[in-house]
Structures are given as C-alpha cells and as structure tokens.
C-alpha positions, 0 to 999 in steps of 0.5 A: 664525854660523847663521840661523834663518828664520821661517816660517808652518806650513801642516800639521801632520803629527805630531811635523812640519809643512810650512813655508813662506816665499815659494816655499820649502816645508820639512818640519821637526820640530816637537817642542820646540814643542808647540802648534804649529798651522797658521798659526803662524810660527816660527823654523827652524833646521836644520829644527827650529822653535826658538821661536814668533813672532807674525805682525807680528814674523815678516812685519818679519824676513822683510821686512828678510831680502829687503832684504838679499838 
C-alpha cells in the first residue's frame, strides 16, 4: 500500500519546490503539476506532488494522519 502525504509548498525552484509538513521539510518535483506556487498544498508520493489539494481538505488528512500516529 503507498501513502501519499499532503504538504504545503514554501518555494519553488524550477521543475521543484521545498515542502513542508510539520518539522518535515522535502525537495519534491513539481512537473505533473504546473501552476503550483508557493502555499499550495499538495499530495507527495515518492517525492513527486501528484494532484493539488485545497487547505481545508489538506489541514483535515494531516489532522487525522496525527491521529493515527
């Protein structure tokens, strides 16, 4: 089974941007999403963001995500 984890995009560096959730802070590649700009959330999965969430929906997965952990 593979998890994909939202996080919020701080900068953006070309094809990639620096991530973040929580304390977690990632360099991912951005090119399946173009349009992506800082604050947006998105899913990551195997440091690719793979589909762009809204903040509500991203702050309720990463709230329940800490629930379980």
């Amino acid at each position: 089974m593979c998890l994909g984890i939202p996080m919020k995009v701080r900068e953006i560096k070309g094809n990639f941007a620096d991530v973040e959730s929580g304390r977690l802070i990632r360099t991912i590649n951005i090119q399946m999403l173009p349009g992506i700009k800082a604050g947006d959330y998105v899913i990551v999965h195997a440091g690719f963001a793979i589909e762009k969430l809204d903040q509500k929906k991203a702050l309720e997965t990463l709230r329940m995500l800490d629930e379980i952990h």
